[in-house]
N, C-alpha and C positions, 0 to 999 in steps of 0.2 A: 155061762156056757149055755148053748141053747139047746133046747133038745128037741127030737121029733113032734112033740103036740105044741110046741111052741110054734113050730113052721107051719105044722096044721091050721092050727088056730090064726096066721097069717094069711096062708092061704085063702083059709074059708073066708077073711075080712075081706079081700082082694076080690074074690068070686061078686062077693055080695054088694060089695060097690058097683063093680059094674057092669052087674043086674040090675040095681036100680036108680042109677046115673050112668047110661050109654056113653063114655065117652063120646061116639060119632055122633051123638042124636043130642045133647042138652052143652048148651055155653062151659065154656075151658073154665071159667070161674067155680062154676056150681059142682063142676065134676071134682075139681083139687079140692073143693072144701066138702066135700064128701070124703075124699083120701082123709086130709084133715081131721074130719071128725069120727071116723073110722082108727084114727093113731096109724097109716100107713103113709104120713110125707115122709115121719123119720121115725123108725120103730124103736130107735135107739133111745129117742125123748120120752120123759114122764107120761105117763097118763094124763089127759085133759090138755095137749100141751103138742097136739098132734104126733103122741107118740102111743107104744104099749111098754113102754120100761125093758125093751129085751135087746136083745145081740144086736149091734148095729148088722152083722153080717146076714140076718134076715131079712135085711132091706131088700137083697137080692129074690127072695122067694115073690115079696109083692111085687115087686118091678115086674117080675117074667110075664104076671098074670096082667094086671094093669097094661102094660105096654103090646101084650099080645092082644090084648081088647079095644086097641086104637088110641089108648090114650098116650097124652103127651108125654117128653119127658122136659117137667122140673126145672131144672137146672140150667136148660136149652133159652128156655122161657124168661126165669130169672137169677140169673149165674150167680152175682155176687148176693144173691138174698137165701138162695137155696144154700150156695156153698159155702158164704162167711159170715153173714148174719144171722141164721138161723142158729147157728152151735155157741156162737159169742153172747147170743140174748139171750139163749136158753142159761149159758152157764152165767152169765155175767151181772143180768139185769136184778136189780135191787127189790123189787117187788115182783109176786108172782100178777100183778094186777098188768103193770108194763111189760110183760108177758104175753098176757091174753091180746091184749093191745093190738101189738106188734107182729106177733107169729101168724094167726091165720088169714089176715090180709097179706101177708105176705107169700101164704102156702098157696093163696089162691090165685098169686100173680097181678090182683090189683093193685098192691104197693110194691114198683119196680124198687130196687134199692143198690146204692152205689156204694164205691171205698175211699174215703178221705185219708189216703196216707200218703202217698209221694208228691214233693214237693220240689220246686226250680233246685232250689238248693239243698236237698236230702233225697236222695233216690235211694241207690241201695246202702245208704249212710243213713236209712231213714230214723234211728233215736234223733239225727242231729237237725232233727224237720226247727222251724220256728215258726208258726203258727199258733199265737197264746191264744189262753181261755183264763181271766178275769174275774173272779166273783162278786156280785152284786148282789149283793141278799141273799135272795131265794134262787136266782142266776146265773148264769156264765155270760160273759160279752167275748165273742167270736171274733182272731182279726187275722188276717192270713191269705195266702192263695196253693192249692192243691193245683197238680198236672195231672196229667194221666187219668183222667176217671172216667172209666170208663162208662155206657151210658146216664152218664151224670142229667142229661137234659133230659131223660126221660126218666128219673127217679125220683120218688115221694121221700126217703128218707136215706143217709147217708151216715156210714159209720167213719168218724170222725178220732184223727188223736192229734192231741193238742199240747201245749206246753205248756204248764201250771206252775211250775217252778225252774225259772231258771238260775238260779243260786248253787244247782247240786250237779250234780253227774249226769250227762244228758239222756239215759235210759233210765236215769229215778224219779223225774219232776216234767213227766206225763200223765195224764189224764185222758180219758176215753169218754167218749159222748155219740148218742144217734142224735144228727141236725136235721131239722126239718128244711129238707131244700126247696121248698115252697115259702119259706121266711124272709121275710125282709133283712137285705143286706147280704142277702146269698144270688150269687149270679154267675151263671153259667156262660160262657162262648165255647165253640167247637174246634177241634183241632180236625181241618181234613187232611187224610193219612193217602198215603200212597194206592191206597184199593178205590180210590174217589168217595170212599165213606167219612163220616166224621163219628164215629163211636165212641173215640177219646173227648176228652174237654177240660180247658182250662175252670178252674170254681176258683172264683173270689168273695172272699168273706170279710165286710166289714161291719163289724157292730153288730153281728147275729147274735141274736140272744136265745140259748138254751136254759130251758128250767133245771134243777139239778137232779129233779126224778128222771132225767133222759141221761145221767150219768152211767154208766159199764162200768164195776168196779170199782173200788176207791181211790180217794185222789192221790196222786202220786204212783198211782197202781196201772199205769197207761200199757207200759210195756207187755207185763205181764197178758194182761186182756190181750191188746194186741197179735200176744204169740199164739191165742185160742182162734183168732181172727185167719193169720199167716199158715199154721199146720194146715188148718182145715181147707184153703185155698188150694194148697200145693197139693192138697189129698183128691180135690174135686179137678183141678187142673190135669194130674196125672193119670185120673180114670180112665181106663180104655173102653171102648165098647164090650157090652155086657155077651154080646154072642159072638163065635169064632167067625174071621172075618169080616167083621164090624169093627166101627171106627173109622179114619181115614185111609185105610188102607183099603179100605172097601168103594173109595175113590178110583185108589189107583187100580183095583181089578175091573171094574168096570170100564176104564178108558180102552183097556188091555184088550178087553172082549170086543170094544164097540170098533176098532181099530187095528182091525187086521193086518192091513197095509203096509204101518208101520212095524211092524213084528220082527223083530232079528232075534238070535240067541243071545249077544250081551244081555240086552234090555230083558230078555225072558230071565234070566238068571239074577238080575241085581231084585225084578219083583220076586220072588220066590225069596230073592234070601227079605227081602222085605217083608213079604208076609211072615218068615219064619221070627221075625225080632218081633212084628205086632204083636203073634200068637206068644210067644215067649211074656209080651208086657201082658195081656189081658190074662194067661193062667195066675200071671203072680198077683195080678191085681185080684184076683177071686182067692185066691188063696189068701191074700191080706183082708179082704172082705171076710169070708168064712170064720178065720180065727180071732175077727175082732170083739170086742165086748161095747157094752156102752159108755165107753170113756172114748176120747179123741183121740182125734192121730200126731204119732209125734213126729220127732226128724225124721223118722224113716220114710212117713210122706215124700220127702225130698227126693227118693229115687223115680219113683214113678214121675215127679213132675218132670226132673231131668232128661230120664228115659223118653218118655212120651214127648218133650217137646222138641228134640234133640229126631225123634224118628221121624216127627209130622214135616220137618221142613225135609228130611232126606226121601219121603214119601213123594211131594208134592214137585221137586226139583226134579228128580225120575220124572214127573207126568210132562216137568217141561222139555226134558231130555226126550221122551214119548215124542211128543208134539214137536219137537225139530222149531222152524219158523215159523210153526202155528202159533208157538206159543206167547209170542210178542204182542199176537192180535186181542186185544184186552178196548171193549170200550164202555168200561166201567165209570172213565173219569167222566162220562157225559148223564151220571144217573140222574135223575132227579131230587132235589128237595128232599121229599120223604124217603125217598131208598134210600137217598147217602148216608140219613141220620139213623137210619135204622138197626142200624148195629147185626143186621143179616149177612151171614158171610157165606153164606150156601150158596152161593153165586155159582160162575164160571169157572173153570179147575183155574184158569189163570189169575181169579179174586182169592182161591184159597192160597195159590201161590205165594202170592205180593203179602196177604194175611197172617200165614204160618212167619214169615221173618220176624213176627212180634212175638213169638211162642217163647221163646229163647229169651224175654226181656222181660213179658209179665208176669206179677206172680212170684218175681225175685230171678236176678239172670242166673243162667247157668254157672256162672262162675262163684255167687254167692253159697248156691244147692252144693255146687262141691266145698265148699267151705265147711257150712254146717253138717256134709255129711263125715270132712274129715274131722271136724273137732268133736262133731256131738254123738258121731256112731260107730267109729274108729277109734278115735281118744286119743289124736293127733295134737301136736302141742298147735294152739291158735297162731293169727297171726299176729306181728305187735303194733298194737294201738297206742301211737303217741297220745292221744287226749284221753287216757284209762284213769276215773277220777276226776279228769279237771273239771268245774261247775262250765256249766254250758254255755255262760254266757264271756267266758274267758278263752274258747276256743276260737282260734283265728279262721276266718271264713272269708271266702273272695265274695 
């Protein structure tokens, strides 16, 4: 539980960073490893380890200050290192040395880092991924092809699950590994998406080899990691904006204002009740913030991601509903090169548009979220899985 000089004592770290690391005046790099070495990327982490051992919910106190002083936000920067790698390594990794390693190039945003889990043929069936890992010694041999990963071509390290045993039950004979996607036998191509960006990518892995100090967890232990991996995604996915009126919905007021013209009272009344569902997700998300402790998030992650991704596409449809035949006019697909791969989506309202359809798919689709929320938070009987048991390599697959 935190208490007042706990938040104090945040605060004043926050102050003193940046007083003497300006956000606006010194490189994005040098300022987050200042956060870093101050314990305020994640307050919830150990000491030396860029954290101070206390309330994840005081995260909020640094942020207010930090981001009121220009600095970035994190997560914006590097999603899947801030929101899934960092809680998976912290809890997972075998040594506190692969730790050090790992985390503050990571807090600093110079090792982007990706998710190696869905696969052509495991999406949201992902225990049934086939992508083995092999022991060779001191080794792993890597063989496989992942979908969806997102900035994979521009990631230094990627968290990886793999199949170690296919003899048992396809959620027991996994295994977790960080691959260095700079390794021979790791190869990326891009998938370009409907926004004319490519941020997804196909990764092909053959004969990568991982040492087994790049192991998460023990072997046969994939899943489990895994779920430290997936909570905390759906936690970072469903966070709303930290101030009232922030977030995407701070899109759709500003179209509102900039666009008189189009103004009716429908359109006035569906924003209004819009903003009232944002404000409704961002109090509950501070209130799950405030009471949380240093341990992760569980299923109950899964409403926020549900809510929030379910409001972003009803948010952004409104702006095309706003926009009438404006909103067709999109010449995103002619970006260039670099824009398209750059995984920036702060584009045009009609890039977040085309963009938000993928909300509802990544991350786990909505229909899974309502799964886990009715068997893991309700206590709803599951649904039946014909292959409960069978070894994975007996299950019949197209």
């Amino acid at each position: 539980m935190s208490t007042v000089a706990d938040a104090d004592r945040v605060a004043d770290l926050a102050r003193r960073v940046v007083a003497d690391h300006d956000p606006k005046a010194v490189p994005i790099p040098e300022y987050l490893g200042a956060c870093y070495d101050a314990g305020l990327s994640w307050v919830h982490f150990p000491e030396g380890f860029g954290g101070l051992g206390l309330s994840r919910g005081l995260q909020a106190v640094a942020d207010r200050i930090l981001q009121a002083a220009g600095g970035p936000v994190p997560l914006g920067l590097n999603p899947m290192g801030y929101g899934m790698a960092a809680p998976t390594v912290r809890e997972h990794a075998q040594t506190d040395d692969l730790k050090k390693e790992l985390l503050r190039p990571l807090a600093t945003t110079e090792d982007i880092w990706c998710q190696l889990f869905s696969e052509p043929g495991a999406g949201s069936d992902l225990a049934g991924l086939a992508t083995s890992a092999i022991p060779d010694g001191g080794e792993w041999v890597i063989n496989g092809q992942k979908v969806w990963t997102s900035l994979a071509h521009r990631a230094r390290w990627g968290l990886l699950l793999a199949r170690t045993n296919p003899d048992v039950p396809k959620h027991k004979g996994l295994t977790y590994f960080v691959l260095d996607m700079h390794a021979p036998g790791v190869e990326t191509r891009p998938l370009r998406q409907m926004t004319g960006q490519a941020e997804f990518n196909e990764v092909y892995i053959t004969d990568a080899r991982i040492p087994d100090t790049y192991r998460l967890g023990a072997v046969g232990d994939g899943w489990r990691v895994a779920m430290t991996t997936l909570m905390n995604e759906r936690s970072a996915l469903g966070g709303s904006g930290s101030r009232r009126g922030g977030g995407t919905i701070k899109d759709a007021v500003s179209l509102w204002a900039s666009r008189p013209d189009l103004h009716t009272p429908v359109l006035r009344d569906r924003l209004a009740q819009l903003w009232l569902r944002s404000e409704a997700q961002r109090l509950t998300s501070e209130r799950s913030r405030a009471s949380a402790t240093a341990g992760g998030p569980g299923p109950e992650a899964s409403v926020g991601k549900l809510v929030g991704a379910e409001l972003n596409q009803h948010i952004y449809q409104w702006c095309m509903d706003l926009l009438g035949p404006e909103g067709i006019l999109y010449n995103g697909y002619a970006l260039s090169a670099d824009a398209a791969d750059s995984g920036d989506w702060r584009g045009p309202i009609q890039q977040r548009f085309l963009r938000s359809r993928a909300n509802t798919i990544e991350g786990g689709t909505s229909e899974v979220m309502r799964n886990i929320l009715g068997e893991r938070v309700l206590g709803l009987p599951g649904d039946l899985r014909a292959d409960a048991g069978m070894p994975w390599k007996e299950i019949p697959r197209g």
